[in-house]
C-alpha positions in Angstrom: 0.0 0.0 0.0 1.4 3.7 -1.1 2.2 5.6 1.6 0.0 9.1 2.1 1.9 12.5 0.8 2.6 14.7 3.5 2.8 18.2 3.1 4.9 20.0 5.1 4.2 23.6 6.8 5.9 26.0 4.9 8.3 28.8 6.9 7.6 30.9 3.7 4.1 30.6 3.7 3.4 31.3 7.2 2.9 34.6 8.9 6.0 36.0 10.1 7.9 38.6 12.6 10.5 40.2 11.7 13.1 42.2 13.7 14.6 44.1 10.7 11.2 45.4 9.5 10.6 46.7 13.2 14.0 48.5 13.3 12.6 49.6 9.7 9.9 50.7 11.3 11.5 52.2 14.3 10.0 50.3 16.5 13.5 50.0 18.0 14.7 53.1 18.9 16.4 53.0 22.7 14.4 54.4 25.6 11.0 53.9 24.3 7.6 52.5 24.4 5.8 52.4 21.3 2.7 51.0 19.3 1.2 49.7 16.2 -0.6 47.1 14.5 1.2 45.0 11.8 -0.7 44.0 8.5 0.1 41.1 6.4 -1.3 40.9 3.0 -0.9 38.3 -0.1 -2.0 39.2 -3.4 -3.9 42.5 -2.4 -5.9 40.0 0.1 -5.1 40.8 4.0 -3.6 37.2 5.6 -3.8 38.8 9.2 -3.0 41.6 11.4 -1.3 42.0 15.0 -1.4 44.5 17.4 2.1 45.2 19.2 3.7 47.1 21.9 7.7 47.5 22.0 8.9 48.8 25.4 13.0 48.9 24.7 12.6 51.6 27.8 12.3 48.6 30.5 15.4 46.8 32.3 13.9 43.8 30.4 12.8 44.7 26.2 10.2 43.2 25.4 7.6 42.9 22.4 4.0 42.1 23.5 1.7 40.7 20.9 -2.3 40.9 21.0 -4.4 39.5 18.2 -6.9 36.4 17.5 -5.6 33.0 16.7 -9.4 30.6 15.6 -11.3 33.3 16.8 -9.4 32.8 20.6 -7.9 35.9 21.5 -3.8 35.9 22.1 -1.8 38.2 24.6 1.8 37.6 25.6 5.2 38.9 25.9 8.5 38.0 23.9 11.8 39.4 25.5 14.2 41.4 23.6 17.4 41.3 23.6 20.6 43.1 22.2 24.1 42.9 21.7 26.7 45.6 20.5 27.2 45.8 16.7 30.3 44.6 15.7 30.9 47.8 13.5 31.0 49.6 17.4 27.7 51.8 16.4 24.5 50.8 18.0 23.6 47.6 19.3 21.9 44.4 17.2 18.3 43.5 18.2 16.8 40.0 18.9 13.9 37.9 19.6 14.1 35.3 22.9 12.4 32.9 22.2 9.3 32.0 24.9 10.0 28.4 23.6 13.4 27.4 22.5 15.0 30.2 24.7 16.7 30.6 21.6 17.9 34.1 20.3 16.6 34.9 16.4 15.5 37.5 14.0 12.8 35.9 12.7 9.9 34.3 15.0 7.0 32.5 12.7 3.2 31.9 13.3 2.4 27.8 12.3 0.3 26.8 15.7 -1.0 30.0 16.3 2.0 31.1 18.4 5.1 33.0 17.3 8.2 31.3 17.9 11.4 30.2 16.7 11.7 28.0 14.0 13.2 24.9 15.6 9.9 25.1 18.5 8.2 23.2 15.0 8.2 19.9 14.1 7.6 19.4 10.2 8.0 22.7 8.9 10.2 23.3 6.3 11.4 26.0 3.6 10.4 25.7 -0.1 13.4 25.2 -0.9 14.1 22.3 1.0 10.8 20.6 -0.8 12.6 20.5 -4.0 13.7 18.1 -5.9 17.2 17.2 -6.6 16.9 17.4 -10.0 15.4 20.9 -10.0 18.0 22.5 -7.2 20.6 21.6 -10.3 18.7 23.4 -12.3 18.5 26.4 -9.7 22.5 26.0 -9.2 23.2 26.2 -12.8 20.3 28.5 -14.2 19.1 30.2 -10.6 20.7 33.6 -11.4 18.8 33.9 -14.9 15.5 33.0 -12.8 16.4 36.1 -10.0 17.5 38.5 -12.5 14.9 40.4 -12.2 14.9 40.0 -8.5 18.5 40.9 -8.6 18.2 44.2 -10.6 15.4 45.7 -8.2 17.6 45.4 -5.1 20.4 46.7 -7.0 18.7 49.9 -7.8 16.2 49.8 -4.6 16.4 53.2 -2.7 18.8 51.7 0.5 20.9 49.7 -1.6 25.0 50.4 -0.4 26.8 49.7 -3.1 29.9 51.3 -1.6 31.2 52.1 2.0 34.4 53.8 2.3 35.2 54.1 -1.1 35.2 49.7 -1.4 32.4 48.0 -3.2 30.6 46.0 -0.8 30.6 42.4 -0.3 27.0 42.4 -0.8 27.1 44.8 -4.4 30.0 42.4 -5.4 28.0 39.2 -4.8 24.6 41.0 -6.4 26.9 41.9 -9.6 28.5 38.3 -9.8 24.7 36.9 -10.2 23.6 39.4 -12.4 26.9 38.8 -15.0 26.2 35.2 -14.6 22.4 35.6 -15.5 23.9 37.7 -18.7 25.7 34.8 -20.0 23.3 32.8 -20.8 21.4 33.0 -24.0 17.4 33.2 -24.7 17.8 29.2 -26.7 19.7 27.9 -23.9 16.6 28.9 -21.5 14.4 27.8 -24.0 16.1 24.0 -24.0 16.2 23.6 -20.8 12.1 24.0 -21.0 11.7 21.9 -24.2 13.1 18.6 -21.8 
């Protein structure tokens, strides 16, 4: 007898906090208590919405988080914590995890909680659902597929594509994939679809 497909939670699908879109946001500014509701949306269609408070004013950080999970309402803290930046200006911001106990940027929504990714068991990324033949293709022809990706962070408003005169690692890698997505030719694309 076959066995029964699972299909694994995906991180990418799933509702998601994010420290860098709070520092974005300033949310994180030092000495402060501020708040806001967060929004999530997919395809013009809204996926959810939280209400937050961030106290970084307190001995302790912390983010509280208020919404509805199944119509059940939700309300409860998740510590902050920072450490100095290594470039010796500011500090770097991150999630504790009420869980794991873990520290992390990212905290994501699958049981109706926020938490860190390893507090899951059968969750994955897309990515890792793929199959072995396709992340081959992605290796060889994945900077063709992200070109387009690839030029709108190149010319997005924040982009750095210098600091102290030097190129940055990141503007070096971004222009590596976008010269490799240039050597490849509309008929070799079209081959690798004609299979």
């Amino acid at each position: 007898m076959p066995k029964n497909h699972t299909f694994p939670t995906l991180f990418d699908e799933v509702l998601q906090l994010n420290i860098s879109k709070l520092k974005q946001w300033e949310y994180l500014k030092s000495g402060q208590v501020r708040t806001g509701t967060i929004t999530w949306s997919r395809n013009g269609t809204s996926t959810g919405s939280i209400s937050i408070k961030v106290n970084t004013y307190s001995n302790q950080p912390y983010i509280e988080l208020d919404y509805k999970f199944r119509e059940e309402p939700r309300n409860y803290k998740v510590n902050l914590v920072s450490i100095p930046s290594n470039l010796g200006k500011g500090v770097i911001w991150y999630f504790l995890c009420p869980e794991t106990n873990k520290r992390c940027r990212k905290l994501y929504s699958v049981s109706g909680y926020f938490l860190h990714r390893q507090a899951f068991r059968g969750c994955m990324y897309e990515s890792q659902t793929k199959s072995k033949t396709w992340r081959q293709i992605e290796k060889v022809y994945g900077s063709y597929f992200d070109s387009e990706k690839n030029y709108e962070l190149l010319y997005s408003k924040h982009f750095k594509k210098f600091y102290n005169g030097k190129p940055t690692k990141r503007y070096l890698k971004l222009m590596k994939r976008i010269n490799e997505a240039d050597r490849f030719t509309l008929s070799e694309i079209e081959q690798l679809f004609h299979l």
